[in-house]
Structures are given as structure tokens and as C-alpha cells.
C-alpha positions in Angstrom: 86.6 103.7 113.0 85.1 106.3 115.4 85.9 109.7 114.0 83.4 112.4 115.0 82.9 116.0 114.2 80.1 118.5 114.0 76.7 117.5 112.4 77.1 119.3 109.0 73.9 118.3 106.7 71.5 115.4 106.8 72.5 111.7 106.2 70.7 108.1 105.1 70.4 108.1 108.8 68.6 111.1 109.4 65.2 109.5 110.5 66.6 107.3 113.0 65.6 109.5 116.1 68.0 108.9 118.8 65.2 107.2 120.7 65.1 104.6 118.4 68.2 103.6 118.1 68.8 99.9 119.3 70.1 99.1 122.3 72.6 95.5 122.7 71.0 92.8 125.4 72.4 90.2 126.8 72.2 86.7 124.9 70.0 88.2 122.0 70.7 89.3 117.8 71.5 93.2 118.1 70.4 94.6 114.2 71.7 97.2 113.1 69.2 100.2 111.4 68.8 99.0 108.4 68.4 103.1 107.4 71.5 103.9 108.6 73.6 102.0 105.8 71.8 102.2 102.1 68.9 99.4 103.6 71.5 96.9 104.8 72.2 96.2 108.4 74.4 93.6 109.9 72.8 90.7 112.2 75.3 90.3 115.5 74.9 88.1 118.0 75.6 89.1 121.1 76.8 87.2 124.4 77.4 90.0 127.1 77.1 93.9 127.2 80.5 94.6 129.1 80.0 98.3 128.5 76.5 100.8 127.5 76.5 104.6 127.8 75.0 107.7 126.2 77.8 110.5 126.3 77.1 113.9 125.3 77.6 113.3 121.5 76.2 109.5 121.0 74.9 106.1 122.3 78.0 103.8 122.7 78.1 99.9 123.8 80.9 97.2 124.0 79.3 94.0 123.7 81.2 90.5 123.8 80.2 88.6 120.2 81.3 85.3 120.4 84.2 84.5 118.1 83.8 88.1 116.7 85.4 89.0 120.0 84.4 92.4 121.5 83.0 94.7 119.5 82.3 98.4 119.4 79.3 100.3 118.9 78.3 103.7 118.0 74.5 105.3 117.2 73.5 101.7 116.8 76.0 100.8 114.0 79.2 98.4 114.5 82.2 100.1 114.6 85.1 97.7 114.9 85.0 94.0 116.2 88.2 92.3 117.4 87.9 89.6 114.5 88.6 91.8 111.9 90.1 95.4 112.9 93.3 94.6 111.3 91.6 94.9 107.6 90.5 98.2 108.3 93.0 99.8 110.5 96.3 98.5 108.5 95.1 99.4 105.3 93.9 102.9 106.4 97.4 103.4 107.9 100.4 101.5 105.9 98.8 102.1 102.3 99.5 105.9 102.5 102.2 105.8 105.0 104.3 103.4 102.9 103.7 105.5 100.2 105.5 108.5 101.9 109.0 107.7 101.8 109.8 108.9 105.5 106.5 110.3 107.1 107.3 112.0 110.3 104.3 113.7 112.1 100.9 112.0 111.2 97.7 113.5 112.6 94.6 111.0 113.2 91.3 112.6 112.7 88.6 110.4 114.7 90.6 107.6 115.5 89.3 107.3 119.3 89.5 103.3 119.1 92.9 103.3 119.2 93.5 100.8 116.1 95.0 103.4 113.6 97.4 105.0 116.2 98.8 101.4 117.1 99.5 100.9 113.6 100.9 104.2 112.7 103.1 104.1 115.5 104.6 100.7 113.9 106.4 103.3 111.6 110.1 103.6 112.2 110.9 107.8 112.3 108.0 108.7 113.3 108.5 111.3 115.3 104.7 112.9 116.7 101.2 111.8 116.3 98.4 114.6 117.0 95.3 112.3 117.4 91.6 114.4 117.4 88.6 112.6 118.5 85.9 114.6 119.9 84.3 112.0 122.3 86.6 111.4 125.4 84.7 108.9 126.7 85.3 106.2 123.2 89.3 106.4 124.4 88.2 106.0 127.6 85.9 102.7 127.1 88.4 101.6 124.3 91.3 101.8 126.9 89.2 99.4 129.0 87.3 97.1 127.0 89.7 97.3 123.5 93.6 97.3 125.1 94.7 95.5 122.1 93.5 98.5 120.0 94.1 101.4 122.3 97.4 100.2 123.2 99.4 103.2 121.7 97.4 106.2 123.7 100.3 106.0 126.6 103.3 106.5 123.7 105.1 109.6 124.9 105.1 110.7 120.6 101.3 110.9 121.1 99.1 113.9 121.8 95.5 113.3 122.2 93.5 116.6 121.6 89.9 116.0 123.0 87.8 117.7 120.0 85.8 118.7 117.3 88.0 117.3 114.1 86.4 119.7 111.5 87.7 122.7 113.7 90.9 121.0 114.8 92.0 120.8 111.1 90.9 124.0 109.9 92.9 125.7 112.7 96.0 123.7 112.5 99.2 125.5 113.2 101.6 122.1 111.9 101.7 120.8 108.5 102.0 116.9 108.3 103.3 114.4 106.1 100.1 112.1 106.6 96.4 113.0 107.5 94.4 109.8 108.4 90.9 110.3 108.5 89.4 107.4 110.8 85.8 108.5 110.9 82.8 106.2 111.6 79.7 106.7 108.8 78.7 109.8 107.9 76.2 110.1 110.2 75.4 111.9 113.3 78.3 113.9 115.0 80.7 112.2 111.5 78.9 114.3 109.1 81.2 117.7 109.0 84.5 114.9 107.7 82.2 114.1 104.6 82.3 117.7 103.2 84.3 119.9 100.7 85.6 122.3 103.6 86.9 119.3 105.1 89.2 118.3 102.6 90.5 121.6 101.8 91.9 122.0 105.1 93.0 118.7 104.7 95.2 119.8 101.9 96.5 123.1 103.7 97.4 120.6 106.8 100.3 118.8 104.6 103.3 119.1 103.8 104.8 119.2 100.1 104.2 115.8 99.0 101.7 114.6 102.0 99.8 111.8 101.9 95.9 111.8 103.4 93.7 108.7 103.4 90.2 108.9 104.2 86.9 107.0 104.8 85.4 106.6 101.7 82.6 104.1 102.2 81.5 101.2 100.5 81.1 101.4 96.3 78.4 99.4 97.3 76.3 101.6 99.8 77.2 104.9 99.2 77.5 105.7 95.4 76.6 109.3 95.6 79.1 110.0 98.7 81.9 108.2 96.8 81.0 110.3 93.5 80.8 113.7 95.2 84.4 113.2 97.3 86.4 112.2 94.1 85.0 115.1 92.5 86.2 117.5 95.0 89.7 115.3 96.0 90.0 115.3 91.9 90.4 119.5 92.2 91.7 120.0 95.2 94.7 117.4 95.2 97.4 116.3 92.6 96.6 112.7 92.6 93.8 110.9 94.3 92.7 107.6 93.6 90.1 105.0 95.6 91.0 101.5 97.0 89.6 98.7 99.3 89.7 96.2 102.1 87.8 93.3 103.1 86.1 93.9 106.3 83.3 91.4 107.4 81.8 93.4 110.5 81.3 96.6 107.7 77.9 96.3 105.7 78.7 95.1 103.0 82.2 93.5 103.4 83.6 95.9 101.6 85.2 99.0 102.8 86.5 101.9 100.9 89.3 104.3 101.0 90.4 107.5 99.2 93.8 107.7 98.8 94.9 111.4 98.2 98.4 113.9 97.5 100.1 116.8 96.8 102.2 115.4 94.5 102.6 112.1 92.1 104.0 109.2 93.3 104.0 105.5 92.0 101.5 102.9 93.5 103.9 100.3 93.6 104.3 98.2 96.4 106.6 99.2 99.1 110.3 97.7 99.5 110.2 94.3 101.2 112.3 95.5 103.9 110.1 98.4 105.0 106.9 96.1 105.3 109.4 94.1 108.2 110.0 96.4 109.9 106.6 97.0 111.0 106.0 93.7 112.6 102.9 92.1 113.9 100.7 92.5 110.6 97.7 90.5 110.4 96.0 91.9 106.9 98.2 94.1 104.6 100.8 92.3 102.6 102.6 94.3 99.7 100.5 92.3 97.3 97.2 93.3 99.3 98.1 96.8 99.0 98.7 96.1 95.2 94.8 94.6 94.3 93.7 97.0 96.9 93.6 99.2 93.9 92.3 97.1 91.4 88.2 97.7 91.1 85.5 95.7 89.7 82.9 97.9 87.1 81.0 99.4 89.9 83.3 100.8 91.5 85.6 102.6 88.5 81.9 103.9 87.3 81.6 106.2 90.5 84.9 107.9 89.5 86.3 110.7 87.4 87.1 109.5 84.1 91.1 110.0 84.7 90.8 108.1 87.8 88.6 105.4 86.9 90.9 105.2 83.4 94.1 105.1 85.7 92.8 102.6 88.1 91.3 100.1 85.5 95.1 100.0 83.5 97.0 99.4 86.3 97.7 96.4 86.1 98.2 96.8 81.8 101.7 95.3 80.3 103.0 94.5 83.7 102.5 98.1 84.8 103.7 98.5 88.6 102.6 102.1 89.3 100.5 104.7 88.2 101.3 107.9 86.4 100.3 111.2 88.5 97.1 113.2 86.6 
């Protein structure tokens, strides 16, 4: 969860001056800006600081956290924690992935953790990941401090392009059948993946019938970010829908994903026997990625009528996918 690109326009964080930002101590309750996320910051208690530098883009700390294991943190805000990466990392990666029937080459925008590149690489037939993350030195802690999460950067069908994502996308020479989007909040160096140029070089990077997911924040915190992308995924793509995952670390719990194509395709549940053959799963289950797409009130409200209409009767007469718009 540690995307980055250009700073494009002002965030809820924009009055948290760099100065400000708190630092992790040893055997004390780091808080997280309660301006950064919609008034709501997470409480984490931490044991050690294994890790604490400014680079030339943000403030970033490992700190040890008890049984929330290690934990990674950006600009003052939690990125991923050991106890619970597997929520947000599998379900950014095998809910579009599975719904490609044979993606090939996947590119990772962000993604400097390590956690979604483990999991797309899970995939039998892939074939090349391009991975863009525009702060060397996240891999570089990550691949110290995270090795369970940044296990995949040494996999000789990865190439790691050290970068601005926003540029990287709009310049891309390859089309792809997946486009992950594994960026942090859309704050500081995140806010250029949160925009309409984004997404439409998004769409000119797949392939007939690709598959992008992408941070879509919390229905909870971010109503008006949640609103605005739909509207533009809504024009710009053939189908695009939202979904969730429980994630503990994330303010809220809840954390939300926008699932968009260039073409329709059902939102059943995969085949049993492609979920195997991924192995080591700790979160997404077929039946996961099924009532990831079934949202309470507050959530359906934030949508465009034929996306909130198609989510909400999904699960009508024993429906088992969803029509294309």
C-alpha cells in the first residue's frame, strides 16, 4: 500500500506540514494525524523503531507492534502491518486477476512493499510484471525489515522501474492484461493516482478485455473521492464496479477497491481449481470475493445509479454474476 506519484492537487491532509508529522518512539502510542484520514486516526502501539528515515519524497518508519508484527509507515500514516497484509494485498490482486481468464503481463503501480507482487506472482502463466514505485528506498527498507512481503523483487519475470507512476503509465510502450494500482492515501507524493488523467492512461495501458483494480478508499472516509472516481471509471471503462476488504490496521476497517474493464465479464466466483493453484492464501476465499461485492446503504449511495442498482441485485434469485452496463 505504498504507491507514490507526483503531488497533483490538495488533500484532507494538506495542513499537516511535514514538520508536524509524528515520529514512532520506542515503547510509546504512535497516533496517526487525525487530518490525514476524514478526523480518524489509528492508536498503535509501538515496541521498537527497527527502521526511521526521511527520503527525498516522505518520512518513512518500520516499527515493531506487538502482535501486529512490523508495521510500515509513510507521512505519519500506517501503511501495512504484518497482522493483516493478506486482506489488502490478496484482494487487490486475485479479485481482478481471477477475473481475467489467463492474465499474462500485470504492471503494479506503487506497490514498493512488495505484498501485491508476491501475490501476483502466485498466478500460473504469468509471464512479466513491470512494478513502478517512485521511492527506491520503501523496496529497499521493505526487502529488509518486510521479507515476507518483498519476497518476489528477486523473480527473474519482475522489472522494477524506480519512478514517478503517473508518468510511467502515461508513457507506456506495453499494453497489459491487469493494472494494479497499490497506492497509499491520496496524499502527499499519492495524489497524481487519484485523478481523471490517471485512469485514462490506465485504460490505454490494457489490453482488449483488461482488468485494473485500484485504491478506492474507505465508503466511510472518503465519500467525495469514491463519488468522483466512479464517475470518471463509469465513462471511461465498460464495466466498473466497487468492492471491499476487511483490514484492521486501515482507518476505519474497511478498505475499498474499484474494480474496472474493457469489456463485461461475470462476477462469479472463480473455478475451485484456479483458487489451488495459488497456494498459501490467508484472506480471499471464492466466497470472500463473492460478498466483497455486496454493499451496505452507504456505500451503493456513493455510486452511479447503474452501479449501485447492479451491485445491490446481485445477489437477486440466486444471481451469480453481473450483467456488463
Amino acid at each position: 500500500m505504498s504507491g507514490r506519484a507526483t503531488p497533483a492537487k490538495p488533500s484532507s491532509g494538506a495542513n499537516v506540514k511535514p514538520s508536524q508529522l509524528p515520529r514512532p518512539c520506542d515503547g510509546q502510542v504512535f497516533l496517526e494525524p487525525p487530518e490525514l484520514n476524514g478526523a480518524l486516526g489509528l492508536a498503535l502501539g509501538v515496541e521498537k523503531v527497527l527502521h526511521q528515515v526521511k527520503t527525498p519524497f516522505q518520512e518513512l518508519a518500520v516499527v515493531q507492534a506487538g502482535p501486529l508484527g512490523r508495521v510500515l509507515i509513510l507521512d505519519g500514516v500506517i501503511q501495512t502491518a504484518e497482522f493483516d497484509e493478506a486482506g489488502y494485498h490478496e484482494m487487490l490482486v486475485h479479485v481482478p486477476l481471477l477475473t481475467h481468464l489467463a492474465p499474462q503481463r500485470v504492471l503494479i503501480i506503487g506497490g514498493g512493499d512488495g505484498g501485491a507482487l508476491r501475490e501476483v506472482l502466485k498466478h500460473p502463466g504469468l509471464e512479466r510484471v513491470d512494478l513502478c514505485e517512485i521511492d527506491a528506498e520503501v523496496i529497499a527498507a521493505c526487502r529488509r525489515f518486510l521479507p515476507g512481503l518483498a519476497a518476489g523483487f528477486d523473480d527473474p519475470r519482475v522489472r522494477v522501474h524506480i519512478g514517478d507512476g503517473v508518468e510511467f503509465l502515461a508513457g507506456a510502450q506495453e499494453a497489459y492484461d491487469a493494472v494494479l494500482v497499490d497506492s497509499s492515501d491520496p496524499q502527499g507524493p499519492a495524489r497524481g493516482l487519484f485523478n481523471p488523467e490517471f485512469y485514462a492512461s490506465l485504460k490505454k495501458a490494457l489490453r482488449p478485455g483488461g482488468v485494473a483494480a485500484v485504491l478506492a478508499e474507505s465508503y466511510f472516509l472518503f465519500p467525495e473521492l469514491i463519488r468522483g472516481t466512479f464517475a470518471v471509471l463509469e465513462r471511461l471503462f465498460d464495466f466498473a464496479c466497487y468492492y471491499t476488504a476487511s483490514v484492521p490496521t486501515y482507518n476505519s476497517g474497511v478498505m475499498g477497491f474499484a474494480l474496472a474493464s474493457l469489456g463485461p465479464f461475470p462476477l462469479s466466483p472463480p473455478e475451485p481449481g484456479r483458487v489451488a493453484e495459488l497456494g498459501g492464501l490467508r484472506y480471499y476465499t471464492p466466497a470472500a470475493h463473492r460478498a466483497a461485492f455486496a454493499l451496505p446503504r452507504p456505500a451503493l449511495n456513493l455510486l452511479p445509479p447503474e452501479v449501485a442498482s447492479m451491485q445491490e441485485n446481485l445477489f437477486a434469485s440466486g444471481r451469480t454474476g453481473m450483467p456488463s452496463l
